[in-house]
N, C-alpha and C positions, 0 to 999 in steps of 0.2 A: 504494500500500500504506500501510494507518494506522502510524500509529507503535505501536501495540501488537502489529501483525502484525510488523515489525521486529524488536521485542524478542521476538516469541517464538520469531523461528526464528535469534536469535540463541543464545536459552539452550537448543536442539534442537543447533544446532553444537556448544554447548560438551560439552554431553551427549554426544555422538556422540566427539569426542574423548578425553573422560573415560575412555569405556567401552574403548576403544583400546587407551590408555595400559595400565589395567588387565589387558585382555587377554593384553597381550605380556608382562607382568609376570607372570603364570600360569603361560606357556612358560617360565619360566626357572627354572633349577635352585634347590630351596629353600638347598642348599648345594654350592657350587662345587666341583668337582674340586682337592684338593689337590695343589699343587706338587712334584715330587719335592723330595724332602730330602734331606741332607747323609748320605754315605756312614756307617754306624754304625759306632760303636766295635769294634775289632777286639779281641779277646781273645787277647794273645799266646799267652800260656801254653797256651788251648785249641788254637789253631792249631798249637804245636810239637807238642804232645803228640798228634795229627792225623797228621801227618806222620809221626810218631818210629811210628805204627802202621802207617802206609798205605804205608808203604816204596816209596815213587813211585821212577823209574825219571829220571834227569833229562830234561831237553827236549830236545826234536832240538836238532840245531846244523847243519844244512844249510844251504849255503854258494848255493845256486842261489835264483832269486826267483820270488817270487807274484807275477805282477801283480797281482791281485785284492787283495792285501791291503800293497799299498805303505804306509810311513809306518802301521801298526796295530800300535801296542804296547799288550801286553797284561801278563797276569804270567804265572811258571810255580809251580803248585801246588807242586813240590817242592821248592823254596828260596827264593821267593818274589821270585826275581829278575826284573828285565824282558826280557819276550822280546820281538822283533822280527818279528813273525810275516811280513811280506816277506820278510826275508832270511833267515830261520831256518826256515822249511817247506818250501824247495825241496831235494828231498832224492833229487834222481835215480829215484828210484820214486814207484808212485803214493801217495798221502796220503786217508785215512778223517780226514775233521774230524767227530766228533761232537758235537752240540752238545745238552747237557744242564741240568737243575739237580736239587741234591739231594732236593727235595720233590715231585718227578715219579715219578708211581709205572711208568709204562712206560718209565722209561729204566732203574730200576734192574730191572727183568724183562731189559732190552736189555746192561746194560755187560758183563753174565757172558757172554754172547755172542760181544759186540767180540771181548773176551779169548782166550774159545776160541780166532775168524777169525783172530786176529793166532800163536797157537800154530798154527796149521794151515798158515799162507801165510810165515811167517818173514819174515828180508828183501826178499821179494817186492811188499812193501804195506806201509805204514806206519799203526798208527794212532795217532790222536792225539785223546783227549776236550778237550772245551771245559766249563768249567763257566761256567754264563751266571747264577750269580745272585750277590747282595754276600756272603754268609754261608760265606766260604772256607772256614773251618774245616769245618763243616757237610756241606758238598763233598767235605773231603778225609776226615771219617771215614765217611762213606756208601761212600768206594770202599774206608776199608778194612773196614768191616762187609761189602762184600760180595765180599772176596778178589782184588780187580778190581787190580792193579801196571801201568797205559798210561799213558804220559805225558799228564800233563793240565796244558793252560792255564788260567788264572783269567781271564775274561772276563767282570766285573761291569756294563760299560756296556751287552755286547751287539755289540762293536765288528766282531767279525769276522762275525756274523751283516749288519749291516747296509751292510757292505765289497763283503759277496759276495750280495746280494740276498734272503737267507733267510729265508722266511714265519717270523712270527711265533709259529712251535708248537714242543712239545720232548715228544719228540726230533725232531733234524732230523742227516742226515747229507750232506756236501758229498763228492764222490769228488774231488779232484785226480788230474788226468794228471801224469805223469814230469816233463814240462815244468812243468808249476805252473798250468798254467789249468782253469778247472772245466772236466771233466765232464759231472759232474751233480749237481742240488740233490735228496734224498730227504727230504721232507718226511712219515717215516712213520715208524714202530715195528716192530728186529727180535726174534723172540724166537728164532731158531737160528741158529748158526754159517751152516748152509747157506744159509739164505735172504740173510745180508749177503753169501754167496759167492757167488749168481746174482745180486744187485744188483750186486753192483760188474762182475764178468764185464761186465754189458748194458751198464754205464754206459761202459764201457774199450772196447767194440767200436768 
């Protein structure tokens, strides 16, 4: 081979490279997915004044345990204390976790429901909302715009969603048995009393 055949299927390699290089640079996102960021300033004053409406009921304090939810502290929307969701939701009957946020528009069709289930079944059943986004306040006047008094945890990281294997949609409801182990995961949308009363029935048989 002459030396100019050499050099040309050297500058054909380099080309070939070049265009490569290029290529996979195309693939790549013009701009990168942002980092989560740092939890946002909380607005006390709005949050009290949330509360002072929403007249939350305080958080279970049941003394029996989740497995499922060992070591998962969360907060409780009505004082904004740490709750121990291990130790604090094992409550001798069965437990509704619903898991929510205030800018979902099929949970607030659903929490007036809960409400009703939980007047219908008394101490039979327990429920308890989860609010799963950072904007407490938010959360807590959304339950009381809409007349909704359940105990509800503050769950900003998602922590008990991802404790107890819960698809990533809201609403989602988790049924606890008596003992403290799931159930069942409902990864769906109630809009009647009844219909959360034959869910949970199926999920308990």
């Amino acid at each position: 081979m002459t030396a100019t055949g050499r050099w040309l299927i050297a500058i054909l390699v380099l080309f070939a490279g070049l265009a490569t290089v290029f290529a996979l640079e195309l693939r790549e996102p013009a701009v990168k997915p942002a980092e989560p960021g740092p939890a946002p300033t909380v607005d006390q004053q709005a949050l009290a004044a949330a509360r002072a409406d929403a007249r939350l009921p305080s958080c279970p304090a049941g003394t029996g345990e989740v497995p499922g939810l060992r070591g998962v502290v969360v907060g409780c929307a009505a004082d904004g204390e740490s709750f121990d969701a291990g130790a604090r939701l094992g409550l001798g009957v069965p437990v509704l976790l619903n898991l929510w946020a205030y800018w979902c528009g099929p949970c607030a069709q659903e929490l007036p429901a809960l409400a009703e289930y939980q007047r219908r079944v008394g101490g039979d059943v327990a429920v308890v909302t989860v609010h799963q986004d950072r904007n407490e306040a938010a959360g807590v006047a959304r339950l009381a715009e809409l007349g909704v008094a359940l105990p509800t945890l503050q769950d900003s990281e998602r922590r008990i969603a991802a404790a107890l294997g819960v698809p990533n949609v809201m609403p989602a409801t988790v049924v606890l048995r008596a003992d403290g182990t799931v159930a069942k995961i409902l990864p769906r949308d109630f809009t009647s009393a009844d219909q959360i009363a034959a869910a949970v029935d199926d999920a308990l048989r």
